[in-house]
VOTORLO-251462 format. One record per residue: x, z, y of N, C-alpha, C in turn. Coordinates in steps of 0.1 Angstrom, whole numbers, plus 5000, padded with zeros to 4 digits. Layout:
N
XZYXZYXZY;...
***
This chain:
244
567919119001568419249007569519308998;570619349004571519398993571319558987;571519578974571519688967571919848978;571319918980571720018985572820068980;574120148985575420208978574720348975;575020398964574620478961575120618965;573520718970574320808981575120918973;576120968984577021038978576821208986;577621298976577221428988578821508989;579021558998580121638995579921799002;580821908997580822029006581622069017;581122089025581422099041582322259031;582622289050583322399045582722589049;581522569050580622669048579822649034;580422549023579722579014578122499011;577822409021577122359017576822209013;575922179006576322029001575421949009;576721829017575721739028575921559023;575321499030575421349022577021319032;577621249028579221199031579321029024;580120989037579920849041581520799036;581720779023582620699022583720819021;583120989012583621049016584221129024;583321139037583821159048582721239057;582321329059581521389071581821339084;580321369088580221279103581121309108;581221509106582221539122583521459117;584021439107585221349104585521249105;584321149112584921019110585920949126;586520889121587220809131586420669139;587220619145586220509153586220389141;587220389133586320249121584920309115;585420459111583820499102582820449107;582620529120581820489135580920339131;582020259130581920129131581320069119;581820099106581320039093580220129090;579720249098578320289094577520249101;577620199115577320099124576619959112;577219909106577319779103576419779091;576619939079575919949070574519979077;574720079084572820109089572219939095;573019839098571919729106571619679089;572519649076572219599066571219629062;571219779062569919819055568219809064;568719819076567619779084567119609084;568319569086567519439091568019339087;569019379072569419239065570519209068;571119209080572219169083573019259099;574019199101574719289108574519249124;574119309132573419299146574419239155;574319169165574919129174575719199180;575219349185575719419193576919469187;576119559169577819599165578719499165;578619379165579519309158580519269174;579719269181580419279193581619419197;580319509191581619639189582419669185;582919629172583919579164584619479168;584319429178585719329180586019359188;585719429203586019489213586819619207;586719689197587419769196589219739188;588919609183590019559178589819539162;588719549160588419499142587919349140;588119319131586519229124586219299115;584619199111583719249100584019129092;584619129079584819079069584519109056;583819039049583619089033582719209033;582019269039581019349041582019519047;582819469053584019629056584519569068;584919669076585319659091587219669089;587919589093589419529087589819539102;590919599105591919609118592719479117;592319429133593419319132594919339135;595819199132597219229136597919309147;597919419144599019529154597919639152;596619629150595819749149596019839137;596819809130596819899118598320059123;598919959130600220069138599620179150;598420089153597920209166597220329154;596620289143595920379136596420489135;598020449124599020509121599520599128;599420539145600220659153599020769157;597320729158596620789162596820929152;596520889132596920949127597921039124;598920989134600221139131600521249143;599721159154599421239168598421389165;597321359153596621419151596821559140;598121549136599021619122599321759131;600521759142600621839150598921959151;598421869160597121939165596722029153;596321959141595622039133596322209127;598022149129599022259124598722329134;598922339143598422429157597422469154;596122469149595322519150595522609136;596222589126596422669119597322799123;597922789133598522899135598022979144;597022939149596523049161595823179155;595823269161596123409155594023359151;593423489145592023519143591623559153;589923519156589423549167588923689166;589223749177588423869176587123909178;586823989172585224009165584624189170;584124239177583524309176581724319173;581624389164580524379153579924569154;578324559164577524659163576524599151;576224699142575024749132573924839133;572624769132571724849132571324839117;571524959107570624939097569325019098;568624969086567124999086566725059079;565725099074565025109059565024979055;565324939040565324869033563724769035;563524669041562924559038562624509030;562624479018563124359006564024349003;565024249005566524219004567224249019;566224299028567424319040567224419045;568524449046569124649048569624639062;569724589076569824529089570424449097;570724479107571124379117572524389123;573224309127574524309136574124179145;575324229153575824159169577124159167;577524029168578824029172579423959188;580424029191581023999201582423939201;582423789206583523709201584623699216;585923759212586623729223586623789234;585523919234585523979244584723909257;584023809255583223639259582223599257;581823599247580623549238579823629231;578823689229577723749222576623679213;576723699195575823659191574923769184;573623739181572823869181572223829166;571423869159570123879149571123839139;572423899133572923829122572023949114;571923909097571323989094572224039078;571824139071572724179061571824219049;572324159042571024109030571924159019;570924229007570924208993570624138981;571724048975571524008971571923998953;572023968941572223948931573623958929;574523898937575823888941576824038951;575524088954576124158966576024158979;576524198995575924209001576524059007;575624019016575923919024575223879036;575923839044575723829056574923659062;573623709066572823569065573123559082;572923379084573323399101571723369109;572123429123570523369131569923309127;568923279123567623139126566423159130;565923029130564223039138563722949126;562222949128561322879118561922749120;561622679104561522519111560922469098;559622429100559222379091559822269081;560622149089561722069078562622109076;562822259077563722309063563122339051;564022279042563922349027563422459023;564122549031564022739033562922759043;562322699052561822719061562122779073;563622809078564422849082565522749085;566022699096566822679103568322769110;569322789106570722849114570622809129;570722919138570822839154572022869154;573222989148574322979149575422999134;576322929133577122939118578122929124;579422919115580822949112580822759111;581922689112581922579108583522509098;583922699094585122679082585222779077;585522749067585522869054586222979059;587522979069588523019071587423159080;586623119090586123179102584823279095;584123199086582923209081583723339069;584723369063585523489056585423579065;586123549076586723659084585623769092;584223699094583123709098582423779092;581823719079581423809066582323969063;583423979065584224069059584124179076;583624109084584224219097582524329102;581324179097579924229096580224349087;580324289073580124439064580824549065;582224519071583024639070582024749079;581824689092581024769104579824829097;579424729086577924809080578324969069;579624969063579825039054580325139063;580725159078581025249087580225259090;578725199095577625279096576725369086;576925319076576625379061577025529068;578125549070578825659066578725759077;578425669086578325749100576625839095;575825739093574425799091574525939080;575325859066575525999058575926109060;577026169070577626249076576526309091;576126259097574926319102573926379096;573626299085572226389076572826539070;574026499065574626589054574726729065;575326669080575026799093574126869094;572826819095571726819100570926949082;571526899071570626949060571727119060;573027089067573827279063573327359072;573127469069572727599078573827599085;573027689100574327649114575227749108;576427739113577727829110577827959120;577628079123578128149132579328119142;579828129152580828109158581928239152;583028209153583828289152583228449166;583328559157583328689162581628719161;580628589154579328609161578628689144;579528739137579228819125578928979130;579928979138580029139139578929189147;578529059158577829119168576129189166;576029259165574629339163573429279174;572429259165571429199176571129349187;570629339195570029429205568629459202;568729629202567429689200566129579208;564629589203563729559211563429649226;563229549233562929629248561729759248;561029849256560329959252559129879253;558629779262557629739267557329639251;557829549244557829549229557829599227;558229729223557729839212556829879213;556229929225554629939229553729899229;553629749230552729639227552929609211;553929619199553629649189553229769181;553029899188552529989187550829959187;550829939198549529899203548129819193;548629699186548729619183548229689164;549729789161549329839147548529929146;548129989162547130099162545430049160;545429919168544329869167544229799152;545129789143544729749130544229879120;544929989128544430139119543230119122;542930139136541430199138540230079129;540429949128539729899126539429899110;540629959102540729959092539530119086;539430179098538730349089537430309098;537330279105535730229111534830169104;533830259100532930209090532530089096;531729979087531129869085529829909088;529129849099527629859103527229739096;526329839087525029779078524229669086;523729549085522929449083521529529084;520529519095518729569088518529459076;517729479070517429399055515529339063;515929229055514729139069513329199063;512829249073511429289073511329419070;512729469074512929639073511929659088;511529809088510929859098512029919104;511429929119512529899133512230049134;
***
């Protein structure tokens, strides 16, 4: 059985470190990758290289040679052109304007490391919910949806991310901004809520209005019956086994 290649890892462009095939992430590969990981997975399975791929590889215009998938004569110019067809595209996508983001915040009381929640709204189209906004060692940062999953590491699984540094910036910076505008929205409410009310203009001058007669009467009333009760002697207690 041949020696396994020894595995390699590289960083995606959210930063995290994944295994890479000859240097190359899945979502990157072309139809040879396709093909020579095709050819390494039957090696390691089963010794040698399976019928089927090898049928695939020649139908697509390769052979398998020397343990690597080799383009035959004229297949190396289709590559070439596949490759410069693909140059354009990518420039185009570098120039399309930023997607737009609207970003509601609910913060909380402090949890542990998480201070709350945002929603964002992509494009005016799409709605994602439960992002959350954490404290951390570093600062604040913006963690994305997930649900349990036991074969994570974290025990936590993403159901939605960013899948370039470029989007996954713009995202982070548009959550927080929204959170440090709600900061401030909340501060400014309390700071309302703690000043004594202001009078309106002209409401200095105005003299309250005498009590009506029917109040004054009923507080008459009222301090009369605290006089009387106040000079009214105290009736004595018989003392037990006083004679009646």
């Amino acid at each position: 059985m041949p020696g396994r290649a020894p595995r390699r890892y590289r960083t995606d462009g959210n930063g995290d470190t994944r295994p890479a095939f000859h240097g190359k992430l899945p979502e990157e590969f072309n139809e040879r990758d396709m093909l020579a990981f095709a050819a390494d997975t039957d090696l390691l399975l089963f010794q040698k290289v399976s019928e089927e791929t090898l049928a695939a590889i020649h139908a697509a215009g390769y052979d398998y040679r020397g343990g690597a998938v080799m383009p035959r004569p004229g297949k190396e110019e289709t590559d070439m052109t596949e490759q410069e067809t693909k140059i354009p595209a990518q420039e185009e996508a570098k120039e399309a304007p930023p997607m737009k983001l609207d970003v509601s915040v609910r913060a909380i009381q402090p949890m542990g490391n998480l201070l709350g929640f945002a929603t964002v709204k992509l494009n005016d189209c799409f709605v994602v919910e439960d992002f959350k906004i954490l404290q951390t060692d570093k600062g604040l940062y913006v963690g994305m949806p997930s649900k349990p999953d036991k074969t994570s590491r974290t025990g936590y699984r993403d159901t939605a991310k960013p899948i370039t540094g470029d989007f996954r910036k713009q995202l982070q910076g548009a959550v927080l901004e929204a959170y440090s505008a709600e900061l401030g929205r909340l501060r400014a409410v309390a700071a309302a809520q703690e000043q004594p009310s202001i009078p309106r203009p002209g409401k200095e001058e105005t003299k309250e209005s005498p009590p009506s007669i029917k109040s004054q009467l009923e507080a008459g009333a009222k301090e009369a019956a605290r006089e009387n009760a106040a000079r009214s002697p105290k009736k004595e207690k018989p003392t037990k086994g006083a004679e009646r």
